[in-house]
Every structure is written in C-alpha cells, then in structure tokens.
C-alpha positions in Angstrom: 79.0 59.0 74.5 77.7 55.6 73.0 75.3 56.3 70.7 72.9 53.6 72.0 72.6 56.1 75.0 71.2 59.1 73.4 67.7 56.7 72.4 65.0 56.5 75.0 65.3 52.9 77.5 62.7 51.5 79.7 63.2 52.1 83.4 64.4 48.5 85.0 62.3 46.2 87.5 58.7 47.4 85.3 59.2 50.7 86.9 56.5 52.8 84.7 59.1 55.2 82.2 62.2 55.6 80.1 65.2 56.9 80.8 68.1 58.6 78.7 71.4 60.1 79.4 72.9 63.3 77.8 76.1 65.2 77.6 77.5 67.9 80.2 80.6 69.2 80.8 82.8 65.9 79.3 80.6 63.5 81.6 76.9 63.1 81.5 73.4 63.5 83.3 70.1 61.3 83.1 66.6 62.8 82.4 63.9 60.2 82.8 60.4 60.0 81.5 57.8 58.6 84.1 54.2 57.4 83.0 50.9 59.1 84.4 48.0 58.0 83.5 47.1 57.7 80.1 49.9 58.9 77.6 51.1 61.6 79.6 54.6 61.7 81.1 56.4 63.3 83.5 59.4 64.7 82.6 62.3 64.7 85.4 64.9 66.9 84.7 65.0 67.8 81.5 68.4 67.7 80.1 69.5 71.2 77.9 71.6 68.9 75.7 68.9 65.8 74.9 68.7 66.3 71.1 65.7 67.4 69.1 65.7 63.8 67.5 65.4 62.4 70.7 62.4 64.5 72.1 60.9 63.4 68.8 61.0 60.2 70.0 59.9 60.8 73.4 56.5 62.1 72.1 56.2 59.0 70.1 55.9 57.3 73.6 53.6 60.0 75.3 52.6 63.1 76.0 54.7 65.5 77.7 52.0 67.2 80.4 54.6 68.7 83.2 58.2 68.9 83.6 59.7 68.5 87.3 63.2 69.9 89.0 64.8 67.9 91.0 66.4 71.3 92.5 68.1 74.4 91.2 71.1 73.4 89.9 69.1 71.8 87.8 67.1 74.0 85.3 68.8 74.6 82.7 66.9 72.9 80.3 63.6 73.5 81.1 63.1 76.9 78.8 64.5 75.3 75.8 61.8 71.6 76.7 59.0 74.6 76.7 59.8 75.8 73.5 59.8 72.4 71.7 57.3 71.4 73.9 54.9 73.9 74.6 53.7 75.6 77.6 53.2 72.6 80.4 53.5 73.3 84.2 56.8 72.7 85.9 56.7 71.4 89.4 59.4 72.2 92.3 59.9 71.9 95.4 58.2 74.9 97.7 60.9 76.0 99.7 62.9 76.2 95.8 60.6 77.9 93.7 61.2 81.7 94.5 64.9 80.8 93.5 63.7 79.4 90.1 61.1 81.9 89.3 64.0 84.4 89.1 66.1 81.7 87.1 63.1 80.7 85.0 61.5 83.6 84.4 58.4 81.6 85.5 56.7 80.7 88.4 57.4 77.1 89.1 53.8 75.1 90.5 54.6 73.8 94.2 54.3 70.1 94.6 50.8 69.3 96.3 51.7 68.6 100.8 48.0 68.5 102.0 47.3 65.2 103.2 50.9 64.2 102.6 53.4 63.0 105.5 56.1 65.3 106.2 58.7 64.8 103.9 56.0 63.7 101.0 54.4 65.5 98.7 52.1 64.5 95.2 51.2 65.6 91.9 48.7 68.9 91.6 45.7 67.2 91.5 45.1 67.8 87.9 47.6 66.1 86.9 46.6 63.1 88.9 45.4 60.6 89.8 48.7 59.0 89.2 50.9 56.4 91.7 53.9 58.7 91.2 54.6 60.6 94.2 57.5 62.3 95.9 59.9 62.5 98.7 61.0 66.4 99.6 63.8 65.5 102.5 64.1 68.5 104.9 67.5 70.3 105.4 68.4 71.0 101.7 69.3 74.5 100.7 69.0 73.5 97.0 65.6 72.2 97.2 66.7 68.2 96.3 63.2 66.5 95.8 62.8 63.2 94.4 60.1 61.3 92.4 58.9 57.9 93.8 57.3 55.3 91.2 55.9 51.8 91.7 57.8 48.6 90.3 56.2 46.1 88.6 59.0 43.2 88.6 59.6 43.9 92.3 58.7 44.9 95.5 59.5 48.6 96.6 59.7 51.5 94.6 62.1 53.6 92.8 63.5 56.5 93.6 64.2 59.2 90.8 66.7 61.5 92.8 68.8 64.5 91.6 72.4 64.8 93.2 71.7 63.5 96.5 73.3 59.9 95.3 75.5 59.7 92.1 75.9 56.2 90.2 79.0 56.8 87.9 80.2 53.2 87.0 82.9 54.7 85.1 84.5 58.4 85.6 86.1 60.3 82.4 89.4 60.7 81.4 89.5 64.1 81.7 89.1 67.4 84.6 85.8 66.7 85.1 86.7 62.7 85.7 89.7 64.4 88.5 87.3 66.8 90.0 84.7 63.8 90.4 87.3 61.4 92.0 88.8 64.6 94.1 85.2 65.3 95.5 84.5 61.2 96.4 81.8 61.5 93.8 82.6 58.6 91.8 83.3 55.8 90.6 80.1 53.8 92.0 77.4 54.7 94.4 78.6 57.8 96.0 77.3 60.7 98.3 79.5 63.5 96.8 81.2 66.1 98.8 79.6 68.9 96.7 76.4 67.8 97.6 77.4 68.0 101.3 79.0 71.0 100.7 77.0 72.9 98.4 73.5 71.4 98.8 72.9 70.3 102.6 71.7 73.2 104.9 71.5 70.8 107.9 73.0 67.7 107.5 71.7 66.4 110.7 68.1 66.9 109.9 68.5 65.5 106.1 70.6 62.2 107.4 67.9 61.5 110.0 65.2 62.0 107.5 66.8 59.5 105.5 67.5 56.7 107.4 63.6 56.6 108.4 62.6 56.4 104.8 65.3 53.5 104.0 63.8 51.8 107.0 59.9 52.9 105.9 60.0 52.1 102.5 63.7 51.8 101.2 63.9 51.8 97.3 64.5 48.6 95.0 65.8 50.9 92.1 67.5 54.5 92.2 67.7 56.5 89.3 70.4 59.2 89.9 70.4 62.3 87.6 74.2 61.3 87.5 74.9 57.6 86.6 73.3 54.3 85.5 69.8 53.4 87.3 70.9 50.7 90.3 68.8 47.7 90.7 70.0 45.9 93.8 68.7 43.7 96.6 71.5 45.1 99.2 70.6 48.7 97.9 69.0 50.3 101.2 71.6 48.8 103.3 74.2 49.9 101.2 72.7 53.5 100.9 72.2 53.7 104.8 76.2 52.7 105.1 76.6 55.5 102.7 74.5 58.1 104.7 76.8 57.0 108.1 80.2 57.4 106.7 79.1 60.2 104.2 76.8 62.3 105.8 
C-alpha cells in the first residue's frame, strides 16, 4: 500500500472528517473519522490494522468520544481502538447488537430511533447535538447501517456506508483480486454478490428502501468501507441503476 495512504485525509466536498485506508487480507478497507461538535470524532469502523502511529495522529485532530459499526463483519478492531483509546461507547445498529455483544464482549449502545423516520436513526443524545446522523435500511441480516454527514462544497450529504457499495478503482493482483472480480465486486462502483448473498435478508424490502432515499435525499459523496470516497454529480442515478440490475 502507498505510504501516503496510511496518513489521515480530509473527507472531499467540506464533508466534516478524515479518512484513511488500511490493509486486509492483500486488499484494503477505509475507516473514517467524522467531526462532532467540538474536538470530538466519530470513529466509523475502526480498522484492526490502522497503525499506532497513525492513531497518534488522529488524536492530534480530535478527540475520539465513540466508535460506530457499520455491521458485524465489521468489528474486529474495535477491542484493540479501546485499548489505545480508552473506554468510549460504540454504537450499532439495534437489530445487530446482541450478535456483537457476544463478539465484543461488550454491550454495543443502540443508535437513538425516537423521533427518527423509519429507516433513520441519530446519535445518543449525549453525544449530540451533532448534524451527523444515520440511515439503518431494513432487510439486512448483518445489521448494515450507514452514517450521513453534511457537505460544505456541495449540496447533499455523504454517505459513510459499510459493504453495501464497494468503490475499488483498482483490484489486486492476487486471490483476493480473483475472488473480488469472481463476486462482481470490483473494479469500480459495485454492489457485490457477497453482500447479496451473505448480508441481505430481504432484498425486496432493502432495494425498495433504497431507491426512496436516492430519490429523498440521494448522496453527493459515498464513502465505502471498501474503496476510494466517490464524489460525483451522476452518483444517485448511477447507484439506483446499480440497485436495478444488482439487487
């Protein structure tokens, strides 16, 4: 990996974090840092493999005050972020948390839903007020949740998503580059037939869901826990062609 991509970068469009990618498995993954109020930051999906040095420089750009799943594949770096870190909440989906308070060993925080649309959720209010929120689409087995932050260089939001879209510009050269290209994962924006496979519940509900969001408030940026951040004018069109032929 490019050693330029193991340092902290700002989020595109003004959208209020950094972002960094780390190893795993001969490819790589994509925790990202999202401003609160004050210094404090959200951290989504903390990467096992994002090195000591660079949570050292993380906390020169804010507090840490809560860690948050995206869903339960991906965990396993939250125990080793809590022991660097210190004891912070971390924040799941409801209908994920038994399942990761057995992987944890903790009790994962739900994300607040009073008041909230169905489909939304929002930070615990002590850890607000903030204007990141989150979308929790129905008819996931793995509990896929995504954060939603404002945009300063542009209208719309982004969406901070974990394996419902993957953005892999490039693949490897190597199994893990086959088994991506096998699965239709990658290269470029992709809805990958593991996550169909392994993540979707009820495909029907989940598809549905997400074509009224694209047309409610489609996202100008998506940062995928798998691949560069996309910053794109054509991007809810092109993700509601994706959600026809894919899902």
């Amino acid at each position: 990996m490019n050693a330029e991509l193991r340092h902290w970068r700002p989020l595109p469009l003004g959208a209020p974090g950094w972002t960094i990618e780390y190893p795993v498995h001969g490819w790589s993954s994509r925790t990202t840092a999202l401003r609160l109020d004050g210094d404090r930051l959200l951290v989504v999906n903390a990467g096992r493999t994002v090195s000591a040095a660079a949570r050292a420089e993380l906390c020169a750009l804010g507090r840490v005050a809560a860690l948050f799943v995206p869903n339960d594949f991906h965990h396993l770096g939250v125990r080793s972020w809590l022991a660097s870190i210190g004891p912070v909440p971390v924040l799941a989906a409801p209908g994920v948390r038994r399942r990761l308070s057995r992987k944890l060993g903790l009790a994962p925080e739900p994300l607040a839903t009073e008041c909230a649309p169905p489909g939304h959720a929002r930070l615990p209010e002590r850890l607000g007020p903030a204007e990141i929120s989150f979308l929790v689409p129905p008819g996931t087995r793995s509990g896929e949740a995504w954060a939603v932050a404002p945009l300063a260089a542009a209208d719309g939001h982004a969406w901070i998503v974990g394996d419902a879209f993957f953005h892999l510009r490039r693949l490897p050269r190597n199994l893990s580059g086959v088994a991506l290209r096998a699965t239709g994962t990658g290269p470029g924006l992709r809805i990958g037939a593991t996550f169909r496979a392994l993540q979707l519940a009820d495909p029907a509900a989940y598809r549905a869901w997400l074509l009224a969001e694209l047309g409610r408030e489609p996202p100008a940026l998506l940062v995928p826990a798998h691949g560069e951040p996309l910053a794109d004018d054509d991007l809810p069109a092109r993700l509601r062609a994706l959600a026809a032929a894919r899902l």
